[in-house]
Structure formats: structure tokens, C-alpha cells
C-alpha positions as semicolon CSV with decimal commas, in nm:
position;residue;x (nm);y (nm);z (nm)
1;X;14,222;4,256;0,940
2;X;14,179;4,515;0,652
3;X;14,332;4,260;0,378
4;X;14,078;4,005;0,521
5;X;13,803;4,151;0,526
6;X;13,902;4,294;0,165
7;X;13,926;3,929;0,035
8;X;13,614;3,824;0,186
9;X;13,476;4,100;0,015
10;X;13,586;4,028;-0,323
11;X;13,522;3,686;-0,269
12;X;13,123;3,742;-0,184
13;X;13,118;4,009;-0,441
14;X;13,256;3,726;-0,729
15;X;13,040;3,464;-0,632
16;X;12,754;3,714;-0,666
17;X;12,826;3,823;-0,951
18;X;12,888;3,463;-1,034
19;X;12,573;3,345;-0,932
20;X;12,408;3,635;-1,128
21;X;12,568;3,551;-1,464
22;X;12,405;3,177;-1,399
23;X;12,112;3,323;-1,354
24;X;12,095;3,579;-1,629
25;X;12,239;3,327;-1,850
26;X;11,985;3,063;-1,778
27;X;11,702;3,220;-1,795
28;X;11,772;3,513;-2,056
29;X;12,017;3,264;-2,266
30;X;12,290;3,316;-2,442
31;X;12,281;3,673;-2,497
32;X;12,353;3,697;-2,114
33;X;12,665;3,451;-2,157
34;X;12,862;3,791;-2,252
35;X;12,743;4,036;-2,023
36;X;12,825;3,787;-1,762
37;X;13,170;3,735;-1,912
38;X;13,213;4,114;-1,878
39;X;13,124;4,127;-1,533
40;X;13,315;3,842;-1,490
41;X;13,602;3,986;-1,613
42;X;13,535;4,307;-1,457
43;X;13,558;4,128;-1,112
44;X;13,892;3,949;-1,198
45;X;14,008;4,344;-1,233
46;X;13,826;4,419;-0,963
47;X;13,965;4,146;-0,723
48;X;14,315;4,237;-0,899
49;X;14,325;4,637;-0,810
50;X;14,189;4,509;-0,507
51;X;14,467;4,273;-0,406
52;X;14,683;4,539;-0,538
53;X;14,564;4,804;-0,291
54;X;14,576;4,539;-0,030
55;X;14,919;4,493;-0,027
56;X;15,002;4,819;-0,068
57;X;14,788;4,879;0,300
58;X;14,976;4,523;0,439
59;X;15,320;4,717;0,320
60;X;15,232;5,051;0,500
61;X;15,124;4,857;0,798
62;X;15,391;4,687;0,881
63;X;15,637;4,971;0,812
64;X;15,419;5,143;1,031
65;X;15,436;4,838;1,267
66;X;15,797;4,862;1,237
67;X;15,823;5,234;1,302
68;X;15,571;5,189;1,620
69;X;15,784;4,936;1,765
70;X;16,142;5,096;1,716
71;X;15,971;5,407;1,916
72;X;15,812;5,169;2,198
73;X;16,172;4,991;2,218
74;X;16,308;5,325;2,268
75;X;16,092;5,455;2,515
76;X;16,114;5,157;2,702
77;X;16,453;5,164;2,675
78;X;16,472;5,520;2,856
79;X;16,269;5,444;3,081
80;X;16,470;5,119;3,225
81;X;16,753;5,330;3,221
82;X;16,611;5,577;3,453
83;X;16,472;5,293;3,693
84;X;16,801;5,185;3,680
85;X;16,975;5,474;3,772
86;X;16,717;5,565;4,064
87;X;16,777;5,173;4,183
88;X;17,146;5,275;4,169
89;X;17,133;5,584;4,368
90;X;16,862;5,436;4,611
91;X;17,122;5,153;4,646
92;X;17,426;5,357;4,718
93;X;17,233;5,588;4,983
94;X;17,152;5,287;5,162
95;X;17,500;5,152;5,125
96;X;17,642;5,481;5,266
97;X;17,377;5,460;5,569
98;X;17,486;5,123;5,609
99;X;17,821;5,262;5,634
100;X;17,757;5,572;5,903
101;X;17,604;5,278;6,098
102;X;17,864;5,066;6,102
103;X;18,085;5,361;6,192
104;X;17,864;5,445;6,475
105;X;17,818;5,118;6,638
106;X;18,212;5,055;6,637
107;X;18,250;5,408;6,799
108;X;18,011;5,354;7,022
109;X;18,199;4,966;7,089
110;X;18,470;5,218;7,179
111;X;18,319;5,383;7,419
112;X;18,142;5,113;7,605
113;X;18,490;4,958;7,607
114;X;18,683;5,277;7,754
115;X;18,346;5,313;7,997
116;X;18,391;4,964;8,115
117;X;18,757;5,021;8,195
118;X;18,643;5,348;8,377
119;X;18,349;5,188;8,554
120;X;18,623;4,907;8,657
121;X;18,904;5,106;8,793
122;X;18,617;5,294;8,950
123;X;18,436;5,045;9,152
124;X;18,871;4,917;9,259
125;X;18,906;5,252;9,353
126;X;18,491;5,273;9,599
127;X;18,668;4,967;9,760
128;X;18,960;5,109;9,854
129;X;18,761;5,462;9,947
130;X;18,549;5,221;10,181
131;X;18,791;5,041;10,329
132;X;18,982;5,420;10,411
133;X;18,601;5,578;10,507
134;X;18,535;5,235;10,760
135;X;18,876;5,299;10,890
136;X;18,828;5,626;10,962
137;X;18,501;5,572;11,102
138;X;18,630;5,374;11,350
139;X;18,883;5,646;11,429
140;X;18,581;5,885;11,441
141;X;18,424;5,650;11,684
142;X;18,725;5,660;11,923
143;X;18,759;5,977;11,906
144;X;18,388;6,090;11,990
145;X;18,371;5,871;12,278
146;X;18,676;6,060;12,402
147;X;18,536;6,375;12,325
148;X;18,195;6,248;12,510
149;X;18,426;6,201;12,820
150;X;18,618;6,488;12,822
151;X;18,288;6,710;12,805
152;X;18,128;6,524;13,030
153;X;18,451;6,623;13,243
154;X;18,422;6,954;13,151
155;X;18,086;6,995;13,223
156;X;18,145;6,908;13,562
157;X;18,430;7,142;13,603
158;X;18,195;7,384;13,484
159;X;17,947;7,344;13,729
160;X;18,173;7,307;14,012
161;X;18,325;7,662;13,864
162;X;18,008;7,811;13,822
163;X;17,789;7,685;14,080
164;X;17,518;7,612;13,829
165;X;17,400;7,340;13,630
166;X;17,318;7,236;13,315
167;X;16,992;7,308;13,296
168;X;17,050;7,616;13,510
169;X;17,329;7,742;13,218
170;X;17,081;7,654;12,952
171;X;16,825;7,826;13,069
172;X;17,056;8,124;13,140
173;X;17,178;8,102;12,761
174;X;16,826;8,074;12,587
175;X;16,758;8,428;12,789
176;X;17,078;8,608;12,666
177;X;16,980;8,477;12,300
178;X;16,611;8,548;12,317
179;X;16,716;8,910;12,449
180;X;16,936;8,932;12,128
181;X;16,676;8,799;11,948
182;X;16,430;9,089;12,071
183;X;16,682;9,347;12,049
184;X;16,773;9,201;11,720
185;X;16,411;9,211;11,613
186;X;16,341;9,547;11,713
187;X;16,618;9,690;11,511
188;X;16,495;9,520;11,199
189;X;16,104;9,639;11,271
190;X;16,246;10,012;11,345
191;X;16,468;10,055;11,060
192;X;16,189;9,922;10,828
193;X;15,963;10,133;11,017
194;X;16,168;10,444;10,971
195;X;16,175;10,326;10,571
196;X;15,799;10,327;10,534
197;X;15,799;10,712;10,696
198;X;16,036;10,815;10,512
199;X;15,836;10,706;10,183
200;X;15,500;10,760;10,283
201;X;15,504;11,084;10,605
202;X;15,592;11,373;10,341
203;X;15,303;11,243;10,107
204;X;15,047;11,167;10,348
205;X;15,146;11,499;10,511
206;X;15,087;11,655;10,153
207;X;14,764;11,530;10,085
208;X;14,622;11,610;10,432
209;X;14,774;11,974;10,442
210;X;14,651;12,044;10,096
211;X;14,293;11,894;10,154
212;X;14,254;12,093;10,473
213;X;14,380;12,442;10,333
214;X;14,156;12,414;10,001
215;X;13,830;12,343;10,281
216;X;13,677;12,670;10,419
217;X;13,376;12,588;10,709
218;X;13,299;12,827;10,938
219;X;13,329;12,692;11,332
220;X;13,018;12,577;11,421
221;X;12,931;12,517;11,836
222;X;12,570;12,453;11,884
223;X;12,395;12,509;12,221
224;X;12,098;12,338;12,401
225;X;11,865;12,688;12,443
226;X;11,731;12,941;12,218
227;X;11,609;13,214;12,292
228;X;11,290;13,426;12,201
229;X;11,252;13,808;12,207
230;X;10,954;13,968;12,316
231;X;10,775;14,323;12,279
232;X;10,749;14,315;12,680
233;X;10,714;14,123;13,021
234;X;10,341;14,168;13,015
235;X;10,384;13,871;12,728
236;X;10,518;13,674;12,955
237;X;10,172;13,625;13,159
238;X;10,040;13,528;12,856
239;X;10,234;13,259;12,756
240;X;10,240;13,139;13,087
241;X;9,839;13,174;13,096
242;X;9,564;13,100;13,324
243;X;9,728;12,850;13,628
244;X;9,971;12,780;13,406
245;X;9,782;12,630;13,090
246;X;9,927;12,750;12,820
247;X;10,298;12,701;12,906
248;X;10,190;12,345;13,001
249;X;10,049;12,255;12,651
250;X;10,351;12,431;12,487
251;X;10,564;12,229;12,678
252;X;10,373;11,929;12,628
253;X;10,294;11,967;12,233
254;X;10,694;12,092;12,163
255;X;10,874;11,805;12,437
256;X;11,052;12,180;12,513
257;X;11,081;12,347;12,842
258;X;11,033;12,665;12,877
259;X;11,216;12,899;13,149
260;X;11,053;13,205;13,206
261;X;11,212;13,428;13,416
262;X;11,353;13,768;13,504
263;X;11,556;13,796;13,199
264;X;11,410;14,075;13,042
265;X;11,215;14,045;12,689
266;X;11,325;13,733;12,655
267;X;11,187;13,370;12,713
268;X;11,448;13,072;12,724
269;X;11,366;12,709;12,519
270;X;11,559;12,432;12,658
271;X;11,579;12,096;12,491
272;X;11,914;11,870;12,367
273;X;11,687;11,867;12,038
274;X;11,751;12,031;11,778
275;X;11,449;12,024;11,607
276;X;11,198;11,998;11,892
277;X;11,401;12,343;12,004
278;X;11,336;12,473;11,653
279;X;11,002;12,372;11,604
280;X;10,914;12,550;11,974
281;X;11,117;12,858;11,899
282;X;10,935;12,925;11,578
283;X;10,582;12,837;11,712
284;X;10,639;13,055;11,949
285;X;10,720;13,350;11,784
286;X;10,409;13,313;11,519
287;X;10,215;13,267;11,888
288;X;10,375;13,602;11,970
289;X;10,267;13,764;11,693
290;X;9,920;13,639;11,652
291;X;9,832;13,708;12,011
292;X;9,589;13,450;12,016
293;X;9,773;13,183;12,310
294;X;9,541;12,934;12,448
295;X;9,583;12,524;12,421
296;X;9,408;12,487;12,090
297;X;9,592;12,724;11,897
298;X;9,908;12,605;12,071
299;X;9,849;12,274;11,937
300;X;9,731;12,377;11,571
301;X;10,024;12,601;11,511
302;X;10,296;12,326;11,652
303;X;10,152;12,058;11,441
304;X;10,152;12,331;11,091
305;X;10,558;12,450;11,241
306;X;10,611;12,069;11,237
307;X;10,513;11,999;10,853
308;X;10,633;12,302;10,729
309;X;10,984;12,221;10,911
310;X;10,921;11,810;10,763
311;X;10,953;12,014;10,433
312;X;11,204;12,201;10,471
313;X;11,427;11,896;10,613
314;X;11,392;11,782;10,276
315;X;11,493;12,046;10,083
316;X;11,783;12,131;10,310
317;X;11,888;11,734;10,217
318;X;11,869;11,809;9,804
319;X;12,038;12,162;9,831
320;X;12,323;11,959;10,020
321;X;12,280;11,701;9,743
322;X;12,323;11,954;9,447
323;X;12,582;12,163;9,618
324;X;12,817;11,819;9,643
325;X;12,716;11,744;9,260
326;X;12,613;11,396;9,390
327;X;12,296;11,189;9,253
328;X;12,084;10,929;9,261
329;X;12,009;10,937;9,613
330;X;11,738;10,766;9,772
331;X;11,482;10,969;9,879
332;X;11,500;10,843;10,264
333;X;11,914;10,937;10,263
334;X;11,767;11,267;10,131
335;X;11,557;11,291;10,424
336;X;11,804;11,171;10,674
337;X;12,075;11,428;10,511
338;X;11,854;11,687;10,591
339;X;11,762;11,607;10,951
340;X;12,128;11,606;11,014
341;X;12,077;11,980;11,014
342;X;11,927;11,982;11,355
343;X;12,161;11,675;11,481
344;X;12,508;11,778;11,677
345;X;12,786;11,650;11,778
346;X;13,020;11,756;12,062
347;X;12,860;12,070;12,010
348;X;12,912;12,052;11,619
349;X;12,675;12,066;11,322
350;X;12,642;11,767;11,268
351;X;12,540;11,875;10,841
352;X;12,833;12,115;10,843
353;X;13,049;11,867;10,954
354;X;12,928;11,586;10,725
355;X;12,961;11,835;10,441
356;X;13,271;11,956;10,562
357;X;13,398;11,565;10,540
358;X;13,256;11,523;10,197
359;X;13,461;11,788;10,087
360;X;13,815;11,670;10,257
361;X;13,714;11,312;10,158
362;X;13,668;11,386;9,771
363;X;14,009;11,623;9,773
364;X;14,222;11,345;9,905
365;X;14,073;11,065;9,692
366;X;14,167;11,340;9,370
367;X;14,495;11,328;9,521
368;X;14,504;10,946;9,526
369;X;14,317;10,895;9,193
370;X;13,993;10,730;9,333
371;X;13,664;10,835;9,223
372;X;13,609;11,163;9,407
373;X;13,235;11,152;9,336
374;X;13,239;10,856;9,584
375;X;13,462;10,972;9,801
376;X;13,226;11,275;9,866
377;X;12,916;11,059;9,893
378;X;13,070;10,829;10,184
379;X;13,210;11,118;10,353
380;X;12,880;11,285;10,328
381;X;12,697;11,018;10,467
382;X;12,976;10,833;10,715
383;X;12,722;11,028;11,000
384;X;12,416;10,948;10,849
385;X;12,361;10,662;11,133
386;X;12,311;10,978;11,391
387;X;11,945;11,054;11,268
388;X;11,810;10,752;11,339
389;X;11,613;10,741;11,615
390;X;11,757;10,749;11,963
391;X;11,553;10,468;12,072
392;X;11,703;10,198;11,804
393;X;11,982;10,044;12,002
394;X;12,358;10,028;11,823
395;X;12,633;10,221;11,764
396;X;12,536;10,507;11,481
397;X;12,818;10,329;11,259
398;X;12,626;10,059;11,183
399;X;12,326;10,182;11,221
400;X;12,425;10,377;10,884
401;X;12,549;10,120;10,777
402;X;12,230;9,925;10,779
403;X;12,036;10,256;10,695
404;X;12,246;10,280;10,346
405;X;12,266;9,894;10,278
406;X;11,871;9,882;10,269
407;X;11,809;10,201;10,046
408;X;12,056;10,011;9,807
409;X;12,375;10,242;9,826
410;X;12,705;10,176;9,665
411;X;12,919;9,901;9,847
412;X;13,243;10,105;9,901
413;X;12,970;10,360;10,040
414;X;12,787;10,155;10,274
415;X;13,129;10,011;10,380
416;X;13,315;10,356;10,465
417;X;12,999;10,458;10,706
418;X;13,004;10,099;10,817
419;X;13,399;10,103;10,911
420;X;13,488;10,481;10,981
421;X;13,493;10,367;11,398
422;X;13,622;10,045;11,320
423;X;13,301;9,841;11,391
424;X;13,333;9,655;11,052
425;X;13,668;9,613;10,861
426;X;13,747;9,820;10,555
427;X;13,767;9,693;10,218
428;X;13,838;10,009;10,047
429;X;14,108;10,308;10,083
430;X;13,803;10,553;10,058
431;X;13,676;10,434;10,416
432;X;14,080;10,498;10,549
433;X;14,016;10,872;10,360
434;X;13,704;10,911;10,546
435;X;13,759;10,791;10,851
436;X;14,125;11,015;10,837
437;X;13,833;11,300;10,703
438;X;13,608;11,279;11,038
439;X;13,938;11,270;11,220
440;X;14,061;11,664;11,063
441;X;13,713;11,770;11,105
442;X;13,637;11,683;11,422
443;X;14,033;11,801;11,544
444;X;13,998;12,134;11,427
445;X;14,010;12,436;11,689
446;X;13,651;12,561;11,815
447;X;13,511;12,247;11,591
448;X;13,352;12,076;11,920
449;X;13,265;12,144;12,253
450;X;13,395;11,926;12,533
451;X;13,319;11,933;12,903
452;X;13,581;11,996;13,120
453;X;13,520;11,714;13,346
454;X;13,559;11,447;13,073
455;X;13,812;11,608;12,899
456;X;14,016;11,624;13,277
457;X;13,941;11,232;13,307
458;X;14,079;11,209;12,956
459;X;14,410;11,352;13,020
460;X;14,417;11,124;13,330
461;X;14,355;10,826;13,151
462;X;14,584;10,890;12,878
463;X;14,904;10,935;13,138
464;X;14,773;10,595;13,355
465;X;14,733;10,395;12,980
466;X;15,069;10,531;12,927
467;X;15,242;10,470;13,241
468;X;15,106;10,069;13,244
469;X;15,388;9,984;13,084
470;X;15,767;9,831;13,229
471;X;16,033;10,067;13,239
472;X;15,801;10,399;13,241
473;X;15,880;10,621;13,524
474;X;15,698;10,946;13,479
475;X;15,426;11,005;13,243
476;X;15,269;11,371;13,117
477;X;14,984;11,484;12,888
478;X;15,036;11,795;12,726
479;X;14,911;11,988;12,421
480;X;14,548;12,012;12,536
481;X;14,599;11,606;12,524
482;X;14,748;11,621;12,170
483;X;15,081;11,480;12,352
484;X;15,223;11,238;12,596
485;X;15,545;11,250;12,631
486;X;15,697;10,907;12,854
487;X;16,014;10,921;13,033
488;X;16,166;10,574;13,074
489;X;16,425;10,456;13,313
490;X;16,754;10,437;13,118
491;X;16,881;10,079;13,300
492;X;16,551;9,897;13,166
493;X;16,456;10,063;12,856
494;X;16,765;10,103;12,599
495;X;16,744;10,295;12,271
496;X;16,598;10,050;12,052
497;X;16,319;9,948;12,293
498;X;16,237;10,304;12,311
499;X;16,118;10,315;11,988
500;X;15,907;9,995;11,994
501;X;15,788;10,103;12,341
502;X;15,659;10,455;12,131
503;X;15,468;10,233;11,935
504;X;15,331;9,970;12,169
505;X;15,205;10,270;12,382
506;X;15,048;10,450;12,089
507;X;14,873;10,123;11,957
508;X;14,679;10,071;12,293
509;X;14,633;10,416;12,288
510;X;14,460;10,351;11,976
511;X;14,253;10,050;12,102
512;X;14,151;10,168;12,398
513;X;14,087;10,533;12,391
514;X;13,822;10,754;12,235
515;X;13,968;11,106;12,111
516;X;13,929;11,347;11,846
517;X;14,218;11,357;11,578
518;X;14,561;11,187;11,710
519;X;14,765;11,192;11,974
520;X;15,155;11,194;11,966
521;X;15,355;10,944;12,178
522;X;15,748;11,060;12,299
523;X;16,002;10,834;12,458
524;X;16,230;11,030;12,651
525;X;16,531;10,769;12,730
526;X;16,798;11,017;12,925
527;X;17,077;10,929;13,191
528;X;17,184;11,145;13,481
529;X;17,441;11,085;13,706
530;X;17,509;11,369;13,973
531;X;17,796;11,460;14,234
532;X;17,842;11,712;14,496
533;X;18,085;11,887;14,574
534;X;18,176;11,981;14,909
């Protein structure tokens, strides 16, 4: 294209300068003829060099040509050798799959071959296995109906031996296995029995013991008078006042009676409470010393003994507060704490008691890793039910438990007061530790009063409970009622349902009794045989 457009050049530039010689020459004559010769010659070296040049470039370019294509050739060249040899190798991969396959299919051939011989000597051989099976079937067949007879026969025999029948023997077999069964049973229940003691006696025993020995409370027996001293008996006529007045609007403004006798310097309150008692005792005594005993007065110093006491009930609740280390407790608990102060029970404190509770309740759940803090709260208030007032039907159980449910308490709190008689059931081991707590408490020597006449009908009805039962032949309470010890007769009671007869006893014991602290069952299984001699 260079060489081309060269020429074309050289041709253009010729004819112009061609054209301009005509030109010059015509019009400027023959003086231009030269000049136009010149150029004219100057062109022919012009298109000569030029020529000259552009075969020199046509030269180079095709040696260049040639040069371009020997690489291309080359490269080409490699490159179809390298598709060729990954053709090759692709080719001879396949081949050698191709191969495996082939291998694979005439081993598995094999196999299906050597299966089908195995599958057909197999089903010759189910053939001859049924026709032996159907054969002895048959003999089977034979040989129960003879078997049918012959204990049909012998079941006759038997009856005719025995004098019973079938139904008769059955029934006498199902009630020697169901004895072995139960005796059976009761082995089992006592020996896992005995394994749960063994674990869990020495611990409980530990935690108890220890709880009880690191609690100190005084023994606490309240009684149903107090008593006021007096300068002398002429005081007496003055409390008593004109026809009788004044110790009628005492009596009337207090709900206390008062017994004036011949005791000397001394006037008796009587009332079962607590409160009224102490509000009366200590009106009286500012009466006393004032001198000034007429209706009015009576009435305006009960009524100021009655607030100041309404005070004091609720500091004696936050001292009992701050002395467990407990808080956050609704000012109506508070309250209700501190009435327990004038509250008894069985002739016990009924405070001291909850406090002594709190205390045995938060050692135990230490022990036990619970939240002592809790522990001492619910054990505090498991009693809290008992200063409700006596006109609000229910068992004081859930009566707390209402009582702490509505002033928002914790739920493992409002549970243990809830459960510690079993009204509700527990959901948490602090209710067992509080109710266990109540139980030491309330057990303790000198810790409650209890009238002879029920505790006599107690006793009774612990050895009639006791002696309900089959086999029992004598039964005594002993140990202040602590103990029962059952003695069984040895030909219907035999070792092993001694021990499940200890248990039954105790459990409806349990269910059916009221009692402070526990009571210990003993099965005494003996046999005596005597002889004289003469």
C-alpha cells in the first residue's frame, strides 16, 4: 500500500509539474521551456529515488512478511502439538475408564452368575426344607392331639386325686404366686428402702443435729392470766368502784375479766388474748398509779394503752426484721410479724417460735446450698396465718398463704407457709426445711403446753390406729407418745412383712394424726413356744 500510494504520488506530482511547465511555457514563452525542462528532469530523479526507495520498503516488507510468517507457522505449530498431546492423554484416560468398566461389568457378570447358582440350589434346597417342615408338622399335629388327650386324662386323675377342680387348682395357684409376688415385692421395696437410709439417715441426721445445736431460744410457756400488784387491799374497792362500775367498764373497754379476790395485793386478768391481757394489765397499772378510776378515765387510758401498744407491734415486727437481716417486707407482714408477739401456740410464743424457725430453716438450707436469706424469711413467716383474725374462717396455713400472696411475697415464700401442714403441695425443698423446722421447734422439751386430757386421748388413738391392722396383737405407746412399739403374731406376719407393716402403720400415722415432731413405729415379730415340766 506504501509503494502505491508512493506512485500515485509521483505520478500527481509529474503531471503537476507537467501541467505547470505548459503553463509557464505558454504564457511566459520560451524562457520557461528550460526551467520546465529542469523540473522536468528533476521529477524523472525524483520519481527514480523514489522508485528506488520503494523497492527497497517492498524488499524489507516482504522479508519482514517472511520472518512474520515463519514465527506464526511456528507458534501454530506448538500449539497443535500441545492440543494434540492433551487429545492424546484425554483419549487414553477415557480408554483406560473404558477399560475399569469393562472389567467391572464382567466381574460383576461373575457374580450375578455364581448368585444365580446360589439363589438356585437355594430355592432346591426351601423345597426340600418345606416338604421336611410340612412333614413334621403333621407329626407335630399327631402328637399334640395326643398330648391334648393325655392331659385331659391327667387332669382328671388330678381331680379325682385331689378332690378339686380346675378352676378350684387355679385359683389355688394364682394365690401361692400372688403371695410370692407380695413377698417378692416387699423384699425388693425393703432392700431399696434400707439403700436410701443408708445414703440419706446419717446426712439428714447431720444437718438436723447441727441446725438444732447452733439455735439457742429460751423455753417459752405462756399463760392465760397476769397478774397486777398493788400498794394494798383498800385498792381493790376502788377498782371495783361504786356497785361495781368501774370493774364493769374495765372489763367492758379491755374484753378482760378481772378476778378480784382474797389473794393479797394482787388483782388477776384473765383473757386467752394476748394483747387484750396486755393492754388491761398495763392500763391498769397507770390506773393504779394515777388514782383517778372512774368510767371515763378507764376508757381514755385503754384507748391511749391501745395505740401506744399498735406502735409498738410495729416496731417489735422491724427489730425481728433487722435481727434476721431480711428486707423488703411489706409493711402489713411487718405488722402481722409483730402481733405474733402476743399470739401463742400450745402455750408457745408464737414470735419466739417463728424466729426460732427462721433460724433452723436458714442453717439447714446453708447446709443444702439454697438461699438462706429465703429460707429464713419462709420460716419466719410459715405462722404468719395465726394473726389474722379469729373470725376469718380457714386453716392459718392458707390463710398465710393468702395473707403473703396479696402483699406480693416471693413464690417459694408464699408456697412454704402455704404447704408447711400439707394443705397445698410443695414445689420447693425450702417448704420440706420448714415444715421439718416447725416440726424441731415445736418437739422440743418445755416448748408447748399440752393438756393432759388430749394428750391421754392421743396416746389412745395412736395404739387403736396402730392396732387396725391384720396380724397386730398387742399395741403400746411409750416415750411420752414419741413411740409405738407393735407386736405381731409370728404365724401371720413373717419378717419381711414386718418391715412393710412398720411403714404402712407409720404412713397412716402420718395421714391421720396430728402431733408435734415424729413418732417412731417398732415391729416386734418374736416366737415362743413353752413346756412344762412336771
Amino acid at each position: 500500500m506504501d509503494l502505491i500510494l508512493s506512485i500515485v504520488i509521483i505520478v500527481v506530482a509529474a503531471a503537476t509539474a507537467f501541467f505547470l511547465g505548459w503553463f509557464i511555457n505558454s504564457k511566459i514563452g520560451q524562457n520557461s521551456i528550460e526551467a520546465a525542462k529542469n523540473s522536468v528532469e528533476a521529477a524523472k530523479n525524483s520519481i527514480e529515488a523514489a522508485k528506488e526507495k520503494s523497492r527497497s520498503i517492498v524488499e524489507e516488507a516482504e522479508k519482514e512478511a517472511k520472518h512474520i510468517k515463519r514465527e506464526k507457522l511456528l507458534e501454530v505449530k506448538d500449539e497443535w502439538l500441545k492440543k494434540k498431546q492433551e487429545f492424546d492423554a484425554d483419549v487414553n484416560s477415557k480408554r483406560q475408564k473404558l477399560q475399569n468398566h469393562e472389567k467391572q461389568l464382567e466381574s460383576r457378570e461373575e457374580n450375578l452368575e455364581k448368585k444365580f447358582e446360589t439363589v438356585t440350589q437355594k430355592e432346591k434346597e426351601i423345597k426340600t426344607s418345606e416338604k421336611n417342615i410340612l412333614s413334621q408338622k403333621q407329626d407335630l399335629d399327631k402328637k399334640h392331639a395326643e398330648l391334648d388327650g393325655l392331659i385331659v386324662e391327667q387332669n382328671v386323675r388330678l381331680e379325682k386325686t385331689a378332690a378339686l377342680t380346675s378352676d378350684e387348682a387355679k385359683k389355688m395357684l394364682m394365690e401361692n404366686m400372688i403371695n410370692k409376688a407380695k413377698t417378692d415385692s416387699a423384699q425388693a421395696i425393703k432392700e431399696i428402702r434400707d439403700q436410701a437410709k443408708l445414703e440419706a439417715k446419717k446426712e439428714s441426721q447431720r444437718i438436723v443435729v447441727q441446725a438444732i445445736q447452733r439455735t439457742a431460744v429460751d423455753h417459752s410457756v405462756e399463760s392465760t392470766v397476769s397478774v397486777v400488784q398493788i400498794q394494798n387491799d383498800e385498792m381493790k374497792g376502788r377498782i371495783i368502784g361504786r356497785e361495781g362500775r368501774n370493774i364493769r367498764a374495765f372489763e367492758a373497754a379491755t374484753g378482760v375479766d378481772v378476778i378480784v379476790d382474797d389473794t393479797p395485793e394482787a388483782v388477776i386478768l384473765s383473757a386467752f388474748d394476748q394483747f387484750r391481757r396486755e393492754v388491761a394489765r398495763i392500763s391498769l397499772e397507770r390506773l393504779i398509779a394515777d388514782g383517778r378510776i372512774h368510767p371515763a378515765r378507764i376508757e381514755e387510758v385503754v384507748t391511749k394503752v391501745q395505740s401506744e401498744l399498735d406502735e409498738e407491734i410495729q416496731k417489735e415486727g422491724e427489730n425481728t426484721i433487722i435481727q434476721l437481716g431480711l428486707h423488703g417486707v411489706h409493711l402489713e407482714l411487718v405488722k402481722h410479724i409483730g402481733k405474733m408477739k402476743y399470739r401463742s401456740s400450745y402455750g408457745q410464743n408464737l414470735l419466739q417460735h417463728s424466729i426460732e424457725v427462721a433460724y433452723l430453716t436458714g442453717i439447714m438450707a446453708a447446709e443444702l446450698g439454697f438461699d438462706t436469706n429465703l429460707a429464713r424469711r419462709a420460716g419466719l413467716m410459715h405462722d404468719i396465718g395465726k394473726t389474722i383474725d379469729k373470725n376469718v374462717e380457714g386453716p392459718h396455713a392458707l390463710l398465710g398463704y393468702d395473707l403473703t400472696k396479696k402483699y406480693n411475697e416471693h413464690p417459694i415464700v408464699v408456697n412454704a407457709v402455704g404447704s408447711h401442714h400439707e394443705d397445698i403441695e410443695m414445689e420447693h425443698p425450702i417448704a420440706a426445711l420448714v415444715q421439718a423446722a416447725d416440726a424441731i421447734s415445736g418437739a422440743r422439751p418445755g416448748a408447748r403446753r399440752e393438756p393432759l386430757e388430749s394428750y391421754v386421748k392421743r396416746l389412745e388413738n395412736l395404739e387403736t390406729l396402730a392396732k387396725s391392722f391384720e396380724g397386730v396383737a398387742k399395741t403400746y405407746a411409750i416415750q411420752a407418745g414419741r413411740e409405738v412399739r407393735v407386736v405381731v403374731e409370728p404365724d401371720k406376719v413373717d419378717d419381711v412383712f414386718a418391715d412393710r407393716l412398720a411403714n404402712d402403720i407409720a404412713s397412716k400415722i402420718q395421714e391421720e394424726m396430728e402431733y408435734p415432731g415424729q413418732i417412731k413405729v417398732t415391729v416386734i415379730r418374736e416366737l415362743r413356744k413353752i413346756a412344762y415340766a412336771k
